[in-house]
C-alpha positions as CSV (number, residue, x, y, z in Angstrom):
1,X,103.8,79.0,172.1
2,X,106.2,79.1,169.0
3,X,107.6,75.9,167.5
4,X,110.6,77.4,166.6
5,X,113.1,75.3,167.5
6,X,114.8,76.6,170.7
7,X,118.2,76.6,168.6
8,X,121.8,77.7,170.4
9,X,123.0,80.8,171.6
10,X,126.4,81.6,170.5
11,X,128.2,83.5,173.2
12,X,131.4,85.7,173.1
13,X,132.7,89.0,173.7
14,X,133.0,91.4,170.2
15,X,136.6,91.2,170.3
16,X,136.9,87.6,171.1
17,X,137.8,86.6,167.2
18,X,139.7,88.6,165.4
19,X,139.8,92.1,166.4
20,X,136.1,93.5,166.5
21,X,132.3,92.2,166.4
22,X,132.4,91.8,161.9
23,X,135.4,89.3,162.3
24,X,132.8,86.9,164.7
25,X,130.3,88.4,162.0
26,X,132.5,86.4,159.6
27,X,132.5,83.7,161.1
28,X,129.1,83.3,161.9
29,X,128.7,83.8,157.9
30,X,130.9,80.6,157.5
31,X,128.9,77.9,155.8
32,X,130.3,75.4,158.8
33,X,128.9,77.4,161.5
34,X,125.8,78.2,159.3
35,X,122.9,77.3,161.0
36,X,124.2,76.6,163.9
37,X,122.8,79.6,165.7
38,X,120.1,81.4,166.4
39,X,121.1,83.8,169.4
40,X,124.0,85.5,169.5
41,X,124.6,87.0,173.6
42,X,127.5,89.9,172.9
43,X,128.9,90.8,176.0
44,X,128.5,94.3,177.6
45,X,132.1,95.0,176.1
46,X,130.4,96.1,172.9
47,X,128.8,99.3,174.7
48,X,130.6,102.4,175.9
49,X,132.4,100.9,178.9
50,X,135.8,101.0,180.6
51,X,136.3,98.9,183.1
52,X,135.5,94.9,184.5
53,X,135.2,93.5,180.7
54,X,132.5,95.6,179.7
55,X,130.5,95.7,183.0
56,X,131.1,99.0,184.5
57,X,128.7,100.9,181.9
58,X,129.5,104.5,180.9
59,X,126.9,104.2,177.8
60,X,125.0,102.1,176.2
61,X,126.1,103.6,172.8
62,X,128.2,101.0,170.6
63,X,131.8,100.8,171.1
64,X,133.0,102.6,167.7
65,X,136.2,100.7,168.1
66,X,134.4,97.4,168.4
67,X,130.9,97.2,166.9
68,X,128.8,99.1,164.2
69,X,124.7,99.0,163.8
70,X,125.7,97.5,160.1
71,X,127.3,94.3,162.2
72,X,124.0,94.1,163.9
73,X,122.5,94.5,160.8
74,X,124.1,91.5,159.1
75,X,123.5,89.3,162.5
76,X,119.7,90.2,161.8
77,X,120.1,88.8,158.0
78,X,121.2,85.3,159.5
79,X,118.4,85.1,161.1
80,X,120.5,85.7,164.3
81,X,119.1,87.4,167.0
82,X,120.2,89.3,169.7
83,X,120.6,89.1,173.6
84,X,122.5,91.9,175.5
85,X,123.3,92.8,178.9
86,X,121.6,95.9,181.2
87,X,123.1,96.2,184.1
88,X,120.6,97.4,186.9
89,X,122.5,98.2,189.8
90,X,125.7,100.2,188.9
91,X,126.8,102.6,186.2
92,X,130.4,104.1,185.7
93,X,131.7,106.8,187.1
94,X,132.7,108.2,183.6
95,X,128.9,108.3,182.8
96,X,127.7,111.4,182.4
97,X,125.4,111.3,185.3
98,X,127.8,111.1,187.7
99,X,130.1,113.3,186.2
100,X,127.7,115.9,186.8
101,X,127.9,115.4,190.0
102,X,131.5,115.6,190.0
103,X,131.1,119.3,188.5
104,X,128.1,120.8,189.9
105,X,127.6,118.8,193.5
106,X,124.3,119.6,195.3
107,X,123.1,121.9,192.3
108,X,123.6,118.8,189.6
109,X,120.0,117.2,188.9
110,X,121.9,113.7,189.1
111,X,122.8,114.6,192.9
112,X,120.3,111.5,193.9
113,X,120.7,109.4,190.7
114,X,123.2,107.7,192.8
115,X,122.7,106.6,196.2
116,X,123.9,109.4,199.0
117,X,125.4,107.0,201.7
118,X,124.2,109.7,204.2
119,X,121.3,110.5,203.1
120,X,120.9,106.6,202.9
121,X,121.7,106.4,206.9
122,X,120.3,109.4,208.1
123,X,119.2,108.9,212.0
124,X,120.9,105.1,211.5
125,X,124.3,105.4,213.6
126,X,126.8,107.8,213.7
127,X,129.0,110.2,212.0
128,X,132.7,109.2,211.7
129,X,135.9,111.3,211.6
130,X,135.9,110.4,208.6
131,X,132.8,111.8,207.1
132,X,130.2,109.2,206.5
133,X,127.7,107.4,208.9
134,X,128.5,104.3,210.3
135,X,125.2,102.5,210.4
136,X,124.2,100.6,213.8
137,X,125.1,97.1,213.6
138,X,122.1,95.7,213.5
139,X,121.1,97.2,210.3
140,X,123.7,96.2,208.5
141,X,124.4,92.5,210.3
142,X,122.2,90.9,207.1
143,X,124.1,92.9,204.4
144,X,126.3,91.3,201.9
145,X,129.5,93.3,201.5
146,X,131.6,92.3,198.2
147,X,134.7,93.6,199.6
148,X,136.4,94.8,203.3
149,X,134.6,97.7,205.0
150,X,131.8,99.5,203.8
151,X,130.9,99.7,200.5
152,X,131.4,103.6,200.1
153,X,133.5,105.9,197.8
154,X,134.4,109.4,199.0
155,X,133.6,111.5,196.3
156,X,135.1,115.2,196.6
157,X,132.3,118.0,195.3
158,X,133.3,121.3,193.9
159,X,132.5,123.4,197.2
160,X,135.3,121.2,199.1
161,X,133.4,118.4,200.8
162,X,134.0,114.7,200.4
163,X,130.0,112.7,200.4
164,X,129.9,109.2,200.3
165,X,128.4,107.3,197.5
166,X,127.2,103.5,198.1
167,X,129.7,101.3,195.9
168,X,128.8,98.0,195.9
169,X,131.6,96.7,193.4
170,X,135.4,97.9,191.9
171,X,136.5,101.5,193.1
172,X,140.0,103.5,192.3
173,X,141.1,106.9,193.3
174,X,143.7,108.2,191.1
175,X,146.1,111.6,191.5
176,X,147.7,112.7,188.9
177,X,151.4,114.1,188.9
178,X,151.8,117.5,189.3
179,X,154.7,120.2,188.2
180,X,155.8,123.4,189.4
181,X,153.5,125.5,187.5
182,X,150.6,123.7,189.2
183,X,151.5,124.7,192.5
184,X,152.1,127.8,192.1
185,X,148.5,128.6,191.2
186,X,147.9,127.9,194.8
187,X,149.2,131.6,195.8
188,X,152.6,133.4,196.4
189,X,155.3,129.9,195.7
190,X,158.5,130.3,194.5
191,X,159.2,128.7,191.3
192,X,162.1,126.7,193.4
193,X,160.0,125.8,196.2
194,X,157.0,124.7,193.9
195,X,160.0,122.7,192.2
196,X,161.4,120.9,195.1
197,X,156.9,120.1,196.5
198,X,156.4,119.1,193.0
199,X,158.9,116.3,192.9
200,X,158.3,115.4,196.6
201,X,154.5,114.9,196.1
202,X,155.6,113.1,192.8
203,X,157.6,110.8,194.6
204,X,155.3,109.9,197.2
205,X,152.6,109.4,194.6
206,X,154.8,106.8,192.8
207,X,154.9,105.0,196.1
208,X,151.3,104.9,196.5
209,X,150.9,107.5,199.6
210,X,147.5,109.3,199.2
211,X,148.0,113.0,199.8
212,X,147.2,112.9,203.4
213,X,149.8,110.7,204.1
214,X,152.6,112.9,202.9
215,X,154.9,114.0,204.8
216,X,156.2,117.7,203.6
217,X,159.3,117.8,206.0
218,X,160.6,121.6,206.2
219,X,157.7,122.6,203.7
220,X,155.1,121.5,205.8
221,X,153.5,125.3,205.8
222,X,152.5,124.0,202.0
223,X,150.6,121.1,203.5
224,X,147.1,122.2,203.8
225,X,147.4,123.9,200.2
226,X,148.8,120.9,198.5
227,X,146.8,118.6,200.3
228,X,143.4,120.6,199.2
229,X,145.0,120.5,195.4
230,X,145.7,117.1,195.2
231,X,142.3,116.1,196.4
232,X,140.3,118.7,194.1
233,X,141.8,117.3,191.5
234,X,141.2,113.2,192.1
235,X,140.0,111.0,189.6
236,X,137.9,108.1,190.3
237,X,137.4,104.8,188.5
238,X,134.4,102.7,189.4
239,X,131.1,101.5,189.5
240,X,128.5,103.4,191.3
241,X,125.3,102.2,192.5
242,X,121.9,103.5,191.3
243,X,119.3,105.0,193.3
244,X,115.8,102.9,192.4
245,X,114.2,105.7,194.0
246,X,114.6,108.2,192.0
247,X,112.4,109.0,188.9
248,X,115.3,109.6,186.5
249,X,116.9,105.8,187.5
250,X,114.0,104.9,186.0
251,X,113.9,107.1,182.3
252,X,117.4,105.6,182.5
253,X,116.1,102.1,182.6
254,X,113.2,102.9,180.1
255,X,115.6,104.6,177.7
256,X,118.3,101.8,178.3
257,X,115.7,99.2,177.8
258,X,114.6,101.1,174.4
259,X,118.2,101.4,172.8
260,X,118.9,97.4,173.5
261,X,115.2,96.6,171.6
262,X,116.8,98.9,169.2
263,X,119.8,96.9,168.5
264,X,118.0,94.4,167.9
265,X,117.4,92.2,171.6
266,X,115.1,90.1,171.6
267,X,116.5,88.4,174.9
268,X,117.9,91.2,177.8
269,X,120.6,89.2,180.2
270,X,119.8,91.5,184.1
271,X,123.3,91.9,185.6
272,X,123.5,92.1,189.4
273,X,119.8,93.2,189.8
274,X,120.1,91.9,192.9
275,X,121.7,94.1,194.4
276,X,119.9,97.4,193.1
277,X,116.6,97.3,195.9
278,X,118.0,98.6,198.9
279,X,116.4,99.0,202.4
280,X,117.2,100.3,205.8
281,X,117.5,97.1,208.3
282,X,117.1,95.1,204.8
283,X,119.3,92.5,203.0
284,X,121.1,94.6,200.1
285,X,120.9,91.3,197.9
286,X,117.9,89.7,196.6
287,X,115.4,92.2,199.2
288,X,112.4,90.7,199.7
289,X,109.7,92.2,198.7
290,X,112.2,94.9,197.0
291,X,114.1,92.5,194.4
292,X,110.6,91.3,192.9
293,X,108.6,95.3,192.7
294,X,112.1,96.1,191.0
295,X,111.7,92.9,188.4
296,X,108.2,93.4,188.1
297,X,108.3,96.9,187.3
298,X,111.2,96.4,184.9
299,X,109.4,93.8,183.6
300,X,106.6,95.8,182.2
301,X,109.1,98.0,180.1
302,X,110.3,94.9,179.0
303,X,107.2,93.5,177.8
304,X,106.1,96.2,175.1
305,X,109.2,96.1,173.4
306,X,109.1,92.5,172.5
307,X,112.0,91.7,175.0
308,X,112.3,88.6,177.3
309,X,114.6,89.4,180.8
310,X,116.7,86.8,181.7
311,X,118.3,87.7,185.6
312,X,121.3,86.7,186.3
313,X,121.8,85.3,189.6
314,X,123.8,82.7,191.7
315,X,122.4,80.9,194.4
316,X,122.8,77.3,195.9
317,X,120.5,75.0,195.0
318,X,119.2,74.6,198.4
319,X,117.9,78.0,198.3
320,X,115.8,77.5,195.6
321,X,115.8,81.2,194.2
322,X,116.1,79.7,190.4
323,X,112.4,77.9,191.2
324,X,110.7,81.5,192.7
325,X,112.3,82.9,189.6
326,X,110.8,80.6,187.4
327,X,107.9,80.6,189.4
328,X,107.4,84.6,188.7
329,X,107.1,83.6,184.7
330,X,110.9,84.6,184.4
331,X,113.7,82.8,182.8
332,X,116.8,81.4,184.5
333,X,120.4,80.4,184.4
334,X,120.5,76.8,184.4
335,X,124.2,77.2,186.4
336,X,123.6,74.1,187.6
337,X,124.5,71.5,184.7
338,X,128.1,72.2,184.2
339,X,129.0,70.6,187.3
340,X,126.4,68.0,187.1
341,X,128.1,67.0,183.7
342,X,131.5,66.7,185.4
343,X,130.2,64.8,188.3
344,X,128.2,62.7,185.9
345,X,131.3,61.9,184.1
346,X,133.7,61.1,187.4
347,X,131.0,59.2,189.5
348,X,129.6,57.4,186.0
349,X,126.0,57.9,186.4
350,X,123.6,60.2,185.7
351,X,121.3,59.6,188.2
352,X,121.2,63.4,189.3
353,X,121.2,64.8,185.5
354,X,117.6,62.7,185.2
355,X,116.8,64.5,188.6
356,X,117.7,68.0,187.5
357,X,115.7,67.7,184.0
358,X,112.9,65.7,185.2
359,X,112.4,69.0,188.0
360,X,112.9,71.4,185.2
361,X,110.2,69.7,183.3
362,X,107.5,69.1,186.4
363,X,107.7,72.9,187.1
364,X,107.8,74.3,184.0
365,X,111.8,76.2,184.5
366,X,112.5,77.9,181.5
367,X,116.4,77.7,181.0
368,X,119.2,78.6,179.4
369,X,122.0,76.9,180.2
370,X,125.6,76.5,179.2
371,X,128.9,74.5,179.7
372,X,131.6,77.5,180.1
373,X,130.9,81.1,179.8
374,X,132.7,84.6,180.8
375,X,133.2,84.0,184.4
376,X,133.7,80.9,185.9
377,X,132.1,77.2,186.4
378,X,129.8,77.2,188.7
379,X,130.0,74.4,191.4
380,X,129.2,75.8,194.8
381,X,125.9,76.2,193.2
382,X,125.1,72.7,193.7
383,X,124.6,73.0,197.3
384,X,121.5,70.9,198.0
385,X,121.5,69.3,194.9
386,X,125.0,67.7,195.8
387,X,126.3,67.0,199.2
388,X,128.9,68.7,199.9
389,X,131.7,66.0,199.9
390,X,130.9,65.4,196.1
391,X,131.3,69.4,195.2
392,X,134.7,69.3,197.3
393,X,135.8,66.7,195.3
394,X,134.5,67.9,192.0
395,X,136.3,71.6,192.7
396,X,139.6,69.4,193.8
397,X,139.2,67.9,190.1
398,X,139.0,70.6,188.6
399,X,141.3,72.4,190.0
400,X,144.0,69.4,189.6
401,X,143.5,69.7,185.4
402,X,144.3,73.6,186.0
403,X,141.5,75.0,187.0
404,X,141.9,78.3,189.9
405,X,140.2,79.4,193.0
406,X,139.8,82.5,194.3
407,X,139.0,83.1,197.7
408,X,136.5,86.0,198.4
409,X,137.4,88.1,202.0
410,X,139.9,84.9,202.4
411,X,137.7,81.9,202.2
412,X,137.9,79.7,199.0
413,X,134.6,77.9,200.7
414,X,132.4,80.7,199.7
415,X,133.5,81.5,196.9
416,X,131.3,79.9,193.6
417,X,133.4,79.5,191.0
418,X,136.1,77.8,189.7
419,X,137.8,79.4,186.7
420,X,138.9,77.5,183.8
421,X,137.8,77.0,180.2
422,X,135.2,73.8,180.0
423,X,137.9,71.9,177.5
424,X,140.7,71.8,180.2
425,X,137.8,71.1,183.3
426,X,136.8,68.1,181.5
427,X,140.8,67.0,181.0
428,X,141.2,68.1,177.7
429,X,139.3,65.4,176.4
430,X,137.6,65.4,173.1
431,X,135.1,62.3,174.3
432,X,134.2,63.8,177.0
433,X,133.6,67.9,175.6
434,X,131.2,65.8,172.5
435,X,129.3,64.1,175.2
436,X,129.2,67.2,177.5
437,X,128.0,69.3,174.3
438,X,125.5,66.3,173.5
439,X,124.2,65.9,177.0
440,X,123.8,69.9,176.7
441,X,121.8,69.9,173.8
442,X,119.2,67.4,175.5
443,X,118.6,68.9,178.3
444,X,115.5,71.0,178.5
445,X,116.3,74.8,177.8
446,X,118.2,77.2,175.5
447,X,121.8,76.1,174.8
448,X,124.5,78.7,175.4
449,X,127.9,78.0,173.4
450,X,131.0,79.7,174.9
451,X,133.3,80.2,171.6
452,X,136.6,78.9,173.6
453,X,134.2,75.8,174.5
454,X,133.3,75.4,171.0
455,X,137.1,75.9,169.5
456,X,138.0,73.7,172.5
457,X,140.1,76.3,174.1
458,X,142.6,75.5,176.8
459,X,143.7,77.0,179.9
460,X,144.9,80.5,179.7
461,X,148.1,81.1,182.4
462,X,150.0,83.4,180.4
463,X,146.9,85.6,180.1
464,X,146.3,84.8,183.4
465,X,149.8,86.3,184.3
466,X,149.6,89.4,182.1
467,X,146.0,90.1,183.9
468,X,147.9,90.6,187.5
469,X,145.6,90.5,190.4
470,X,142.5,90.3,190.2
471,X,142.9,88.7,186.5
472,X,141.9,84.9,187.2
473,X,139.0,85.0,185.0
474,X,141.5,85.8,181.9
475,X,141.9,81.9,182.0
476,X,139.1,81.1,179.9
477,X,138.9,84.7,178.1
478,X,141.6,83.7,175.0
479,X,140.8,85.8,172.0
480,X,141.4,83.7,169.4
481,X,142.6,85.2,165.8
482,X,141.7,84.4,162.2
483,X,144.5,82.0,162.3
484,X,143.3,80.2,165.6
485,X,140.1,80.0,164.6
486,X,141.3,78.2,161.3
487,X,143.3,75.8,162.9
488,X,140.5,74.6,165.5
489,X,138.1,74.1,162.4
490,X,140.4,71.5,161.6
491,X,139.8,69.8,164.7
492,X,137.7,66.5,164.5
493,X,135.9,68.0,168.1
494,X,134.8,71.3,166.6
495,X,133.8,69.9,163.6
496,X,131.5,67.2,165.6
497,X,130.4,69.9,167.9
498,X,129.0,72.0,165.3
499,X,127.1,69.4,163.9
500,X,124.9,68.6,167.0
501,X,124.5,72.7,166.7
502,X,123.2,72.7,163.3
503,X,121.1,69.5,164.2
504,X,119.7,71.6,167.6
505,X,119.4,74.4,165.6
506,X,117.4,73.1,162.6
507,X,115.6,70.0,163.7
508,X,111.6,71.3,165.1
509,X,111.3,68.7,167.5
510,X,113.4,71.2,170.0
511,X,110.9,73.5,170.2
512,X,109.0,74.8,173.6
513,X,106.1,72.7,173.3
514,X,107.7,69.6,172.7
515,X,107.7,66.5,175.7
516,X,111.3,66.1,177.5
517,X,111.9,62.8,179.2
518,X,114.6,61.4,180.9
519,X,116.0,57.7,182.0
520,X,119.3,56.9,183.9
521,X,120.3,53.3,184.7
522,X,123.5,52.5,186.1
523,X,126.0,54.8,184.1
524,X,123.2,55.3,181.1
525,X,121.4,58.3,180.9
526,X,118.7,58.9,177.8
527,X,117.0,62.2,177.4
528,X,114.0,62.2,174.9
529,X,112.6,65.0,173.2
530,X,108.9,64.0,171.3
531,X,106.8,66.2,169.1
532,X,103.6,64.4,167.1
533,X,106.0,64.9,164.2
534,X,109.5,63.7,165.1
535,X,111.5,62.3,168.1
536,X,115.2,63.2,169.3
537,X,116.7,60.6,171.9
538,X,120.3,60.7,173.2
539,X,121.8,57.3,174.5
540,X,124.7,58.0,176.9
541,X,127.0,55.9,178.5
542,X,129.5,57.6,181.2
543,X,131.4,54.3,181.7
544,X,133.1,54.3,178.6
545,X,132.0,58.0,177.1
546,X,130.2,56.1,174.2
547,X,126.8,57.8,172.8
548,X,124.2,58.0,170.2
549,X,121.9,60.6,168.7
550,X,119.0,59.7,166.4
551,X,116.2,62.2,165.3
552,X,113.4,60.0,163.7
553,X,110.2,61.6,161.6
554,X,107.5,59.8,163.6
555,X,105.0,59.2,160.7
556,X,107.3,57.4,158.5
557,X,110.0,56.1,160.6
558,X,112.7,57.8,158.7
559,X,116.2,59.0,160.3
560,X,116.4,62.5,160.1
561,X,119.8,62.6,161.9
562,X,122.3,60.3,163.6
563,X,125.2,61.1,165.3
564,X,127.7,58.4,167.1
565,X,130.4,58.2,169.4
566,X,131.8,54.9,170.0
């Protein structure tokens, strides 16, 4: 086991400062922030993508716009390594797998790259008007469904017909305007007549009418014709799910896999693996035995290429997947401590923070965990480590200093996060974001440092607004430019903040092998980290939001650090 020190992950997306990856390069380079990292987790934004921030994947190539290898380069010179997101279940349709398909159909060698929703259900329910199979109910009664109706995109093939493709998350279907001269490719059409469809179809496009439900009036003999033009001549936007099955999923993987060690990844974040192992009469999220063969398997790509795999996955408490994760020699999300800092703060105890890092200890859970990050904070989470009066009231908090719900299929109660940055969760309180930071730091793991977090970045609306549906996350998402990022080093909170980096960063006694103890009394909490060669205890008081930090050599007695906040 190294002794390292388990230093802090910095984590943003590569246009988050400035205008491209070398401005956070930059920044990174500054002699304040120097030090204060050792990771750097770039999120998937820096690839080839298009849609969902960087998550619907055309490509794994850089983002010529955003990144260069010479950026990754100078990371690699700080001493700065590298963790990167593959997403396992889903690819873009602009990749070029499945826009083979679009072109060839049955004769493309992708045809079962991606997951056929009939060939899927074959002899499992019955065919629909429609065109796809509608499973029999109880096959599909323990499948999680992300969005209303089944999870399928109809995906028109060059011979005419439309065959469904499983698509677990976003989809679009997108026709583009047409002018006379198109339509009169479709056989003997006066240039009048072709005229007169062209701005009829036009208009119904620009009220959102798909072709077949356009009325044509006294042209309806054009229907049919217009119809088959409009729909042979779709575009799609979306991410399509990947077929485990087949053998070239998995060169994908092992190429994909390749290309991130190649960057430079020493840690690869799994993005909604839980969802790739599908089964007939099977959950389609977290399949057991299916989720773990899939991990496994991954796993021993991984392992060559010096690469650690950190899933990604929410889950109550109760539920215990981050223990059988942990359990399997993985590590895991700690998405459990930013609302146990908030509660910690508004109840004034930290009674269940000792519980949380005393278990993490006993059983050996290798975190990372964070305050903020790209999404949103997790609270349903707690479920079972919380009852559920205290998460209610810890989401109402929240959500009073500006935070946002967002109900999924209608329900806010099953939905698991709330979406604000950390700053304006915690009130926009400088106290509390140094003691949140500090009780971070102690807690056993790997720190992950969103940049709003650390520039103490507020609540987002007018991003927010601009985003439109859908665009709640955008709250906590501010890119911050040259000047922001001045102007917050000003700031006696990020100043503080990066000196409890520098001091996780640097000091050895946070290193794997080191002993991690925890006390709580009343509204004190102390967390303890001992090597044979120096000690690092935090004092913590959530009564008043007081605290100390002291890193001690343990031969000689003399104060390495100290840090307090009265």
């Amino acid at each position: 086991m190294s002794k390292k020190p388990l230093g802090a992950m910095f984590n943003a997306y590569p246009d988050s400062i400035g205008s491209k990856l070398s401005d956070t390069v930059e920044l990174l380079h500054n002699p304040e922030l120097r030090g204060a990292f050792s990771s750097f987790y770039i999120l998937p934004s820096v690839f080839n993508t298009d849609l969902d921030r960087g998550f619907s994947l055309i490509d794994y190539n850089l983002n010529e716009l955003l990144a260069s290898r010479e950026d990754l380069e100078e990371l690699k010179g700080e001493n700065i390594d590298l963790a990167l997101d593959f997403i396992l279940n889903h690819a873009s349709v602009l990749s070029g797998q499945f826009q083979d398909i679009l072109k060839n159909g049955d004769n493309s060698p992708y045809r079962d790259f991606f997951i056929d929703w009939n060939r899927f259900w074959e002899g499992c329910g019955d065919m629909t008007p429609e065109g796809y199979i509608q499973p029999r109910q109880e096959l599909i009664r323990d499948m999680f469904f992300r969005k209303p109706g089944l999870p399928i995109l109809m995906v028109r093939f060059p011979d005419g017909r439309d065959v469904p493709y499983w698509n677990t998350f976003y989809q679009e279907v997108r026709y583009d305007r047409v002018d006379a001269q198109d339509l009169m490719t479709l056989g003997d059409m006066q240039y009048g007549v072709a005229d007169a469809l062209a701005r009829q179809v036009n208009a119904a496009l620009d009220a959102g009418k798909t072709p077949k439900e356009m009325d044509f009036g006294p042209l309806n003999r054009y229907q049919d014709a217009v119809v088959s033009y409009l729909e042979g001549h779709r575009k799609y936007l979306g991410q399509m799910d990947l077929n485990i099955r087949s053998p070239l999923v998995w060169d994908y993987y092992r190429q994909t896999l390749k290309t991130l060690a190649g960057y430079g990844a020493s840690i690869v974040r799994l993005d909604a693996f839980a969802y790739a192992p599908k089964e007939v009469g099977a959950k389609n999220f977290l399949n057991d035995p299916g989720t773990w063969k899939l991990l496994d398997r991954v796993a021993e790509i991984a392992q060559p290429l010096g690469i650690t795999l950190l899933p990604e996955i929410h889950a109550s408490y109760g539920e215990k997947i981050y223990e059988l994760l942990a359990s399997k020699g993985y590590m895991v999300y700690d998405f459990f401590l930013p609302g146990l800092v908030i509660d910690a703060m508004e109840r004034r105890s930290g009674a269940f923070l000792k519980r949380w890092a005393d278990e993490i200890v006993a059983k050996n859970i290798r975190t990372v965990n964070m305050l903020g990050c790209h999404d949103g904070i997790p609270l349903l989470d707690l479920k079972g480590l919380l009852d559920e009066d205290s998460i209610g009231r810890l989401i109402d908090t929240v959500v009073a200093r500006g935070g946002y719900v967002k109900n999924l299929h209608g329900q806010k109660n099953v939905y698991y996060q709330v979406n604000a940055t950390y700053y304006s969760a915690l009130g926009e309180d400088d106290r509390r974001m140094l003691l949140a930071r500090a009780v971070q730091l102690f807690m056993p793991g790997k720190p992950q440092v969103w940049y709003l977090d650390l520039f103490a970045g507020r609540n987002d609306y007018e991003a927010m607004r601009r985003a439109g549906a859908g665009g709640h996350k955008e709250i906590n998402r501010t890119n911050l430019s040259k000047a922001d990022i001045q102007s917050a080093m000003e700031r006696d909170v990020v100043r503080r903040q990066l000196e409890l980096l520098r001091m996780r960063s640097c000091c050895d006694v946070f290193c794997p092998e080191a002993a991690v103890t925890a006390d709580a009394d009343g509204s004190r909490l102390t967390l303890r980290w001992e090597t044979e060669a120096q000690q690092a205890e935090l004092s913590a008081d959530f009564a008043d939001l007081s605290f100390s930090i002291t890193v001690t050599d343990r031969s000689s007695g003399e104060s390495l650090f100290r840090f307090v906040q009265k």
